[in-house]
C-alpha positions in Angstrom: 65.4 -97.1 12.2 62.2 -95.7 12.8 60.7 -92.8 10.8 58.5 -90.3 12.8 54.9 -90.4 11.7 52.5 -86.5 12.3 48.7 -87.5 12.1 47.3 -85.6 9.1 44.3 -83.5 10.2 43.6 -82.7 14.0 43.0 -85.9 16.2 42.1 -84.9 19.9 43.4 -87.4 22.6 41.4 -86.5 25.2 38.3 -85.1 26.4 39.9 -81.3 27.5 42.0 -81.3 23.6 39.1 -81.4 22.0 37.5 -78.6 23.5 40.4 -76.5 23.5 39.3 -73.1 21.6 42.8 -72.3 19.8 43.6 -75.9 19.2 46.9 -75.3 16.6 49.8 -73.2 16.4 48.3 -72.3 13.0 44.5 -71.2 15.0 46.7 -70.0 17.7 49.2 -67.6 15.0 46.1 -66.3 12.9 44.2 -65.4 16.0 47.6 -63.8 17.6 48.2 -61.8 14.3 43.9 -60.2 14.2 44.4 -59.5 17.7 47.8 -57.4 16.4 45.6 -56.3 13.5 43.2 -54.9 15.9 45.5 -53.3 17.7 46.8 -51.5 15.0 43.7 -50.1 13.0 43.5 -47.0 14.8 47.5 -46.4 12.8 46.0 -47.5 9.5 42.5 -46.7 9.0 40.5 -43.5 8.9 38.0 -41.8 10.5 35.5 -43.4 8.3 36.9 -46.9 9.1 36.7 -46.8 12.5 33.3 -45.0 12.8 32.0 -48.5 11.2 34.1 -50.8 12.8 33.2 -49.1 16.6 29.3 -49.4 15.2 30.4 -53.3 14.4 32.0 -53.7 18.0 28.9 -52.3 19.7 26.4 -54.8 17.8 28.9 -58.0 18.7 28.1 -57.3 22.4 24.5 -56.8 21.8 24.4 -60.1 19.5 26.0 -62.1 21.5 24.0 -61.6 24.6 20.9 -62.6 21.3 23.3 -65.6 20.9 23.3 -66.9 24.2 19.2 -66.7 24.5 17.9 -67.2 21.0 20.9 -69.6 19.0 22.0 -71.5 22.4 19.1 -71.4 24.6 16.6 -71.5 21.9 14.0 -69.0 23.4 13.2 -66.2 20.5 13.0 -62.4 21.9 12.6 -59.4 19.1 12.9 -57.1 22.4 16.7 -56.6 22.1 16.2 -52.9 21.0 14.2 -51.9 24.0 16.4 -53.8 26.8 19.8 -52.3 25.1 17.7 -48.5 25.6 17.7 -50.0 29.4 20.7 -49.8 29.5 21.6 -46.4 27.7 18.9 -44.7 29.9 20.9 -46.8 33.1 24.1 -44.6 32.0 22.8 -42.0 31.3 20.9 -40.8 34.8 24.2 -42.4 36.5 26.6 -40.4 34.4 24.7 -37.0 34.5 23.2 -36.9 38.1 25.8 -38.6 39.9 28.8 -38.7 37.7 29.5 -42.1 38.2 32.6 -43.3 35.9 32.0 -45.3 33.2 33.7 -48.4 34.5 31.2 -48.8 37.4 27.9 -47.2 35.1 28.7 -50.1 32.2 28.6 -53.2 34.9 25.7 -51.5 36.7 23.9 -50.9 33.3 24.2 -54.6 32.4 22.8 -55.8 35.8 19.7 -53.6 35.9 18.8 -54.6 32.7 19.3 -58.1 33.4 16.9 -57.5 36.5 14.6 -56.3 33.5 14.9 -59.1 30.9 14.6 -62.0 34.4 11.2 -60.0 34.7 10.0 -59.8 31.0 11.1 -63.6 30.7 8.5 -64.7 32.9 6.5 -65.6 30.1 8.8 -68.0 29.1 8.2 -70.6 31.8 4.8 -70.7 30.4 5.6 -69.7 26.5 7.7 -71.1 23.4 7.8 -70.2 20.0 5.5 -67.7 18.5 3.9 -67.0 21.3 7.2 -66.5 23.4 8.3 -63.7 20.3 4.7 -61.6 21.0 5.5 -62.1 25.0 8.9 -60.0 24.1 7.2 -58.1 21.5 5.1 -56.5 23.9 7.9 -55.7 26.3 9.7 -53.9 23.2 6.5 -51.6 22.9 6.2 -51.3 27.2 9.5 -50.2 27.1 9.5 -48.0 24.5 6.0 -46.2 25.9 8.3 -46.0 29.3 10.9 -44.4 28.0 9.1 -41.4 25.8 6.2 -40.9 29.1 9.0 -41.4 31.7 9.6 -37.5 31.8 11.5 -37.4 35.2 14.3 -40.3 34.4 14.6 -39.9 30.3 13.2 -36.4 29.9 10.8 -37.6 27.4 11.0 -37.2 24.1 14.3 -34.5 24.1 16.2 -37.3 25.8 19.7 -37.0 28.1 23.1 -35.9 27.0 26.1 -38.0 27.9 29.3 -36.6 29.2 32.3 -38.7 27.4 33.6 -41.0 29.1 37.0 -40.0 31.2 40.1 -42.6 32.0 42.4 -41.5 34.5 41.3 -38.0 34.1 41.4 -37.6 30.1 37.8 -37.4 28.3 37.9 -39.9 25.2 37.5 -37.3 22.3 38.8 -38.6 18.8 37.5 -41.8 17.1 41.1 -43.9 18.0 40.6 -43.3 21.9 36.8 -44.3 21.0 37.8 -47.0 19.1 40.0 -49.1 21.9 37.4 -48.2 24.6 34.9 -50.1 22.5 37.4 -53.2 21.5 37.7 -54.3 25.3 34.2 -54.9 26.3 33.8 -56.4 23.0 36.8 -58.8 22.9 35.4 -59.6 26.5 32.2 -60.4 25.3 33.4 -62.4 22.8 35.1 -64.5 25.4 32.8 -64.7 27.4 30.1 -65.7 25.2 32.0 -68.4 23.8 33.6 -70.2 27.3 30.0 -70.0 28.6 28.5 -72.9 27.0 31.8 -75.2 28.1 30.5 -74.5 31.7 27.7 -77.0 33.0 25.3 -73.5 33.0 26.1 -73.0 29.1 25.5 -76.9 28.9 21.9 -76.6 30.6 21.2 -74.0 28.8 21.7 -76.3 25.3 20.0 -78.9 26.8 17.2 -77.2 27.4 17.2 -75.9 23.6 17.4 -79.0 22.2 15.2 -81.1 24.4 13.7 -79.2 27.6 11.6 -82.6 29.0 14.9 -84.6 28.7 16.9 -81.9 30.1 14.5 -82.0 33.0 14.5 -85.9 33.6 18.6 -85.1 33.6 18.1 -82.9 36.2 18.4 -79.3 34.7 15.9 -76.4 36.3 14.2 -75.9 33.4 12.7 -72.6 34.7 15.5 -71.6 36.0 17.7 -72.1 32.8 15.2 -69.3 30.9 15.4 -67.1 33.6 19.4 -67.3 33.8 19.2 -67.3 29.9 17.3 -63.7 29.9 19.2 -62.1 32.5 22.5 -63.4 30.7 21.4 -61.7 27.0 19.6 -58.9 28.9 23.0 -58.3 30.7 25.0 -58.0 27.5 22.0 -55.7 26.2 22.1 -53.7 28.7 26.4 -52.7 28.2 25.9 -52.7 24.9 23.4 -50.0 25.0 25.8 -48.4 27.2 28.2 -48.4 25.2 25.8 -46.6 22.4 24.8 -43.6 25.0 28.6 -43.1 25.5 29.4 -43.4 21.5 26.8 -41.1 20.3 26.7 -38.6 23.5 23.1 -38.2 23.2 19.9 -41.2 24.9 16.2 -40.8 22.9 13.5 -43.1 23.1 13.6 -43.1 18.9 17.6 -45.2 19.1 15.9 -47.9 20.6 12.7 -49.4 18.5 11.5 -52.3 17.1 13.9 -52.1 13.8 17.0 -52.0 15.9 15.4 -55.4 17.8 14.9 -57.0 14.1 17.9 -56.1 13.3 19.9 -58.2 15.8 17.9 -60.7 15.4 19.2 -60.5 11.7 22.3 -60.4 13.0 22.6 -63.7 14.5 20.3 -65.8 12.1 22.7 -64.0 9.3 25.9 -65.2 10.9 24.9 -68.3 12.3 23.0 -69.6 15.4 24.5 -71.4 18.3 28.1 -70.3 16.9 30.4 -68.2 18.7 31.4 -66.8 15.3 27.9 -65.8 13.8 27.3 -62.6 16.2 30.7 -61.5 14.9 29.7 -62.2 11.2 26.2 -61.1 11.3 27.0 -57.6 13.3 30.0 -57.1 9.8 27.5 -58.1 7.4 24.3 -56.3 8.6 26.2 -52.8 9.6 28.2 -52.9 6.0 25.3 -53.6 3.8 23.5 -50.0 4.3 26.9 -48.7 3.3 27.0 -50.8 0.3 23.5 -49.7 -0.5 24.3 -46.2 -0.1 27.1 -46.9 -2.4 25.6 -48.3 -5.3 22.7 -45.5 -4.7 25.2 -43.0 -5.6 26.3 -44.9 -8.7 22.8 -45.0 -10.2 21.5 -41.2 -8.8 22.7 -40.0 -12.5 21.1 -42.5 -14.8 17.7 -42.9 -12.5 16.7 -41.2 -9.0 16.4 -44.1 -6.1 17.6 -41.9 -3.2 13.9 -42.3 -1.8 13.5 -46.0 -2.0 17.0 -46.4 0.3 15.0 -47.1 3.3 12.8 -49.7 1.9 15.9 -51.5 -0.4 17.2 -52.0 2.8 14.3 -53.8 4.4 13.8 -56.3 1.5 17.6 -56.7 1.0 17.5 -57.9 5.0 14.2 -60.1 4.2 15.6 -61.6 1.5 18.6 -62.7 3.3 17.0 -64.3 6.3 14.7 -66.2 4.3 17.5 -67.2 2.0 19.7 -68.1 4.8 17.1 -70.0 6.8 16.2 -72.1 3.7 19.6 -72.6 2.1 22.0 -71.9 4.7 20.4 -72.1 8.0 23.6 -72.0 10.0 24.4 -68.8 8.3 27.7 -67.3 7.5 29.4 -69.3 10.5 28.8 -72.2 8.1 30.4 -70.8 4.8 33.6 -70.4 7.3 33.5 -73.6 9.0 33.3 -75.3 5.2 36.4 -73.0 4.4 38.7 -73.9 7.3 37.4 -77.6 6.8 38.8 -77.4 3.0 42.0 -76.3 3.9 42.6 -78.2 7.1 43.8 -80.9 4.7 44.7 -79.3 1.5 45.7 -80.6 -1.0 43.9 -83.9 0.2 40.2 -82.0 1.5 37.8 -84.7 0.3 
């Protein structure tokens, strides 16, 4: 009589198992029941809950499109800021002087901007490093200087007002209708970002990361690769900023500056480089923490007046964490989660 034997752990039998995303029924269960969870926030959460969570599903667009070119492609850009205001300014003069919908402004948004971020990525067929990061620091301060002296496309410094967006004839008003017309580009984005790299593009594109002059011997268009690479994170830039100039109603040059750049790149050394989780866990963990600030600044305002040192709190607290996560941690929070499935993957036996 023979006595079935299950394989403790996961053991992939083949090439195509073991790069299947959603590999058990357990992955496959928990990922079903977020997706509900989603789904079902707008029912359970207030206005207040879903003003930060639409900010968090805007940032996981424009992080991932950071993911693909900095984590997986390994060419550093603090120009992110500037190329999403691309974008918003794309929607904006389509919206208001044509009154183009929204699902033809968002694509078109991503692919002028992409146009952009091929041209400002020149520099990296020359460029790496340092050097690269003040190529793309100087196209964060072009752009901004276009957009303020740009009078007749972004009307300067009083900026552009942005109809809301209409489906099927109904204007999105409250923060629910908001909220699900965020959650689709940014579940698709998601997606997206993480089947790229099992294409033989998303493979280049590590390749030339890790080791471009090998990647070349292979055959890989190095040059070409860092072009694609721009115009891929440009792209998502580009609907994320979209996205913003539809959320807020309202395109200035002063949305998109430096700070907001740093602060994606915060994002994805935060959560993790090179993981298709960390854009997801930065974006939580870098929009929550001004909250939390704000928070514990009204807990102390009665025993000592900090209210004026908010602003700079929250430029150390964001140093402090990229220097600690690039020293300790430097795969960031996707880390702390991968060691926390790994424990439990084999509990009681996870040694």
């Amino acid at each position: 009589m023979s006595v079935g034997v299950r394989p403790c752990g996961e053991f992939a039998r083949g090439y195509p198992e073991d790069e299947r995303v959603l590999k058990t029924r357990f992955v496959r269960a928990s990922m079903a029941a977020f997706i509900g969870l989603l789904f079902i926030l707008p029912f359970i959460a207030g206005g207040y809950v879903l003003a930060i969570v639409s900010g968090i599903l805007i940032a996981v667009v424009g992080a991932t499109g950071l993911n693909i070119l900095t984590g997986y492609t390994g060419l550093i850009s603090v120009g992110q800021g500037a190329f999403m205001g691309v974008g918003a300014y794309t929607v904006a003069v389509l919206a208001t002087v044509w009154n183009i919908p929204f699902w033809l402004t968002l694509p078109a948004a991503g692919l002028v901007t992409a146009a952009v971020g091929a041209v400002f990525g020149l520099p990296s067929l020359r460029l790496k490093g340092f050097y690269l990061a003040i190529a793309t620091l100087a196209a964060q301060f072009i752009l901004d200087y276009t957009f303020m002296n740009w009078e007749s496309v972004t009307k300067g410094a009083v900026g552009i007002l942005v109809p809301r967006p209409a489906l099927l004839g109904h204007a999105l008003a409250n923060d629910a209708e908001f909220y699900y017309f965020l959650l689709v580009p940014a579940v698709l984005g998601v997606v997206v970002g993480r089947n790229l790299f099992r294409t033989h593009v998303g493979r280049a594109l590590i390749a030339v990361r890790d080791q471009d002059l090998a990647a070349e011997i292979l055959g890989v268009n190095v040059l070409k690769m860092k072009l694609v690479a721009f115009a891929l994170s440009s792209f998502f830039a580009g609907v994320a900023g979209g996205l913003v100039a539809y959320y807020t109603t309202s395109v200035a040059p002063g949305a998109f500056n430096l700070s907001l750049s740093i602060d994606y790149l915060a994002m994805i050394i935060i959560g993790g480089l090179g993981t298709s989780t960390g854009p997801i866990l930065g974006a939580i963990f870098v929009l929550l923490i001004p909250d939390v600030l704000q928070h514990l600044i009204e807990m102390l305002r009665n025993v000592v007046d900090v209210s004026y040192t908010f602003a700079a709190l929250r430029e150390i607290i964001f140093g402090l964490f990229i220097i600690g996560f690039l020293i300790g941690k430097p795969e960031g929070l996707a880390r702390f989660w991968r060691d926390f499935r790994a424990y439990w993957k084999l509990w009681p036996f996870a040694y």
